[in-house]
LUMKOLTI-931847 format. One record per residue (C-alpha): residue in one letter; y, x negated, z; residue number from 0. Coordinates in nm, 2 decimals. Example, Ala and Ser with C-alpha at 12.3 -4.5 7.8 and 13.67 -1.06 7.14 Angstrom:
<recs>
+------+--------+--------+--------+-----+
! type !     py !     px !     pz ! seq !
+------+--------+--------+--------+-----+
!    A !  -0.45 !  -1.23 !   0.78 !   0 !
!    S !  -0.11 !  -1.37 !   0.71 !   1 !
+------+--------+--------+--------+-----+
</recs>
This chain:
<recs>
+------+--------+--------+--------+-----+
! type !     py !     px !     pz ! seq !
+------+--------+--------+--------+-----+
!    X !  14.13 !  -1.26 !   6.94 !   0 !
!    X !  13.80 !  -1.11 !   6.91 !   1 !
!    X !  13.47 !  -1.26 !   7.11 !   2 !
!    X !  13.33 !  -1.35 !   6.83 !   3 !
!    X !  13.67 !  -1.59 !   6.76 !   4 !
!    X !  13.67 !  -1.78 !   7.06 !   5 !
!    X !  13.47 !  -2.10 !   7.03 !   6 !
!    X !  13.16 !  -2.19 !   7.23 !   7 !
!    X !  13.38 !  -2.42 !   7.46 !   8 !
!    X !  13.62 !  -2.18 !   7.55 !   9 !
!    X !  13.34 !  -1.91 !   7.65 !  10 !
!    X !  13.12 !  -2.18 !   7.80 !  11 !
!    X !  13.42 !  -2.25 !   8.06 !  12 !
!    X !  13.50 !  -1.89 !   8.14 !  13 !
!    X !  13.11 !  -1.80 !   8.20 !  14 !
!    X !  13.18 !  -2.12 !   8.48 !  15 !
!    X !  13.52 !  -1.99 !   8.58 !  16 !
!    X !  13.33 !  -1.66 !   8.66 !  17 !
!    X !  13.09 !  -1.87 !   8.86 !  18 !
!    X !  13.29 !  -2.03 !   9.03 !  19 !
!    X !  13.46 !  -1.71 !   9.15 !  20 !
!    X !  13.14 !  -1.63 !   9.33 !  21 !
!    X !  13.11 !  -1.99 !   9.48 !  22 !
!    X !  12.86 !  -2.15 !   9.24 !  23 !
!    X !  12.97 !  -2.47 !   9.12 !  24 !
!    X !  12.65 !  -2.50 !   8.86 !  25 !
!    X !  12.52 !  -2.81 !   8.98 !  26 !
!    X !  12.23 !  -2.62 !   9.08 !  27 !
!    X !  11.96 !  -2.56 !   8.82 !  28 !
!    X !  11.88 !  -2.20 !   8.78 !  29 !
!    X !  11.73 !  -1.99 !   8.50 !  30 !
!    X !  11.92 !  -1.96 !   8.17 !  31 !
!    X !  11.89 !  -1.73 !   7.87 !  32 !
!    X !  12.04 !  -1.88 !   7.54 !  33 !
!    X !  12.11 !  -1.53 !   7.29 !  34 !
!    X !  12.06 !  -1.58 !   6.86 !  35 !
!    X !  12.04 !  -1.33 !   6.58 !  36 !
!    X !  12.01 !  -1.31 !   6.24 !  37 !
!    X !  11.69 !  -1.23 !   6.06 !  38 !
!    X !  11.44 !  -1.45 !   5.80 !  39 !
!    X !  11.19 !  -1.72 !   5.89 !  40 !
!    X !  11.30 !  -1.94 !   6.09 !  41 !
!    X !  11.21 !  -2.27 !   6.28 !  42 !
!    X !  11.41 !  -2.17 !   6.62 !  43 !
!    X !  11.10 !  -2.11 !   6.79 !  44 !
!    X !  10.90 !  -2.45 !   6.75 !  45 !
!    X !  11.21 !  -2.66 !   6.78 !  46 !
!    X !  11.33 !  -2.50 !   7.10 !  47 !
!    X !  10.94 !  -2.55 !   7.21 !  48 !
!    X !  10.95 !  -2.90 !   7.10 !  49 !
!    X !  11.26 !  -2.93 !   7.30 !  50 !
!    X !  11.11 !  -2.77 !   7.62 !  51 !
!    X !  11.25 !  -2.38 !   7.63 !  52 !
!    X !  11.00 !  -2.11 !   7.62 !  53 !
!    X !  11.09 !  -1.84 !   7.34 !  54 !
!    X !  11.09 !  -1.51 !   7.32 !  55 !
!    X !  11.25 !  -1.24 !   7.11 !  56 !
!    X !  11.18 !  -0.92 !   6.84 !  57 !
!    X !  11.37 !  -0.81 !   6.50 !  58 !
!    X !  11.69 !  -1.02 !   6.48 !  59 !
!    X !  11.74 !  -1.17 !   6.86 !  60 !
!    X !  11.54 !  -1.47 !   6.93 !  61 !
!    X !  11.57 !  -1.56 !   7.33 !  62 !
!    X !  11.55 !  -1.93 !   7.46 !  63 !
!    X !  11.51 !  -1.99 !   7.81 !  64 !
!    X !  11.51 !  -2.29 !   8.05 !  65 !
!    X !  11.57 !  -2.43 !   8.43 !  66 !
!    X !  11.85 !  -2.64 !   8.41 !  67 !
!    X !  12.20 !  -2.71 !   8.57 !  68 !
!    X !  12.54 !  -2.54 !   8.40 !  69 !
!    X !  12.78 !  -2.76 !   8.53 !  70 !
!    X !  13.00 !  -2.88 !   8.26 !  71 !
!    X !  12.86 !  -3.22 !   8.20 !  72 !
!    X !  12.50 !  -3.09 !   8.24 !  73 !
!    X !  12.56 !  -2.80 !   8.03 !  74 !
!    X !  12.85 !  -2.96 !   7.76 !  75 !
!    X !  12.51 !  -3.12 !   7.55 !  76 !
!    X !  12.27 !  -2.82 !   7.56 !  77 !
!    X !  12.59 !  -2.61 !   7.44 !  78 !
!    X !  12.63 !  -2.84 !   7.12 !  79 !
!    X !  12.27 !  -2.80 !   7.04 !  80 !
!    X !  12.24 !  -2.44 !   7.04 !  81 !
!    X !  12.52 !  -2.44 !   6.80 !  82 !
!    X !  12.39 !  -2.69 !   6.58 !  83 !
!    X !  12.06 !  -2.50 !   6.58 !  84 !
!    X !  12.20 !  -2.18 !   6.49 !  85 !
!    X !  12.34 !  -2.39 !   6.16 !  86 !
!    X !  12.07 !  -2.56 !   6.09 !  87 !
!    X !  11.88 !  -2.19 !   6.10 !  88 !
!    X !  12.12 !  -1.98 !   5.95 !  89 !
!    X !  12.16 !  -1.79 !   6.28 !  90 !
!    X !  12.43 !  -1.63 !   6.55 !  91 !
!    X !  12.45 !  -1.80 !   6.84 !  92 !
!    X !  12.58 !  -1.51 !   7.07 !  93 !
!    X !  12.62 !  -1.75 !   7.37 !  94 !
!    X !  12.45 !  -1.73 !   7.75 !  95 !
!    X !  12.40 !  -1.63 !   8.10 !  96 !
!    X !  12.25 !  -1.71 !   8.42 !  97 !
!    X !  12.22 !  -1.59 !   8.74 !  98 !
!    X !  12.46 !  -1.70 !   9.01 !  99 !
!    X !  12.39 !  -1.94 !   9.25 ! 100 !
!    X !  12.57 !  -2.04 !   9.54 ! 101 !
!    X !  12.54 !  -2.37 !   9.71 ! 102 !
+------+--------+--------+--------+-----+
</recs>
């Protein structure tokens, strides 16, 4: 199964798997990067404003980034809304990171 083919869910829980390997249970808020492409106007940018995410990006990759907790239930919401943005914009969500932090 290609990357690409695995949902959101299933990538979301092995970026915390990874985590937790290193001792970070996600509870802790820490600085996140959210990945889209795809090219065209788009509103990304003011929504994810709106929503409190600074933006940044060039050609076809628009960066969102925040402060918050990865936990799953912290982190389960936020995932369904960068999926439902990339629809509603015609984009590629390409998924996320963060650093490690251990608590």
């Amino acid at each position: 199964m290609l990357e690409d083919e695995v949902p959101h869910e299933e990538r979301d829980a092995m970026i915390r798997a990874t985590l937790a390997e290193h001792g970070d249970s996600g509870v802790t808020p820490r600085h996140t990067l959210f990945y889209f492409y795809g090219e065209g106007d788009h509103d990304l940018n003011e929504v994810a404003r709106r929503a409190g995410f600074l933006t940044r990006g060039q050609d076809d990759c628009t960066i969102l980034e925040t402060t918050m907790s990865v936990d799953e239930a912290s982190f389960t919401p936020v995932s369904s809304m960068m999926q439902s943005w990339a629809a509603a914009f015609q984009l590629d969500y390409d998924g996320w990171e963060c650093a490690v932090v251990t608590n």
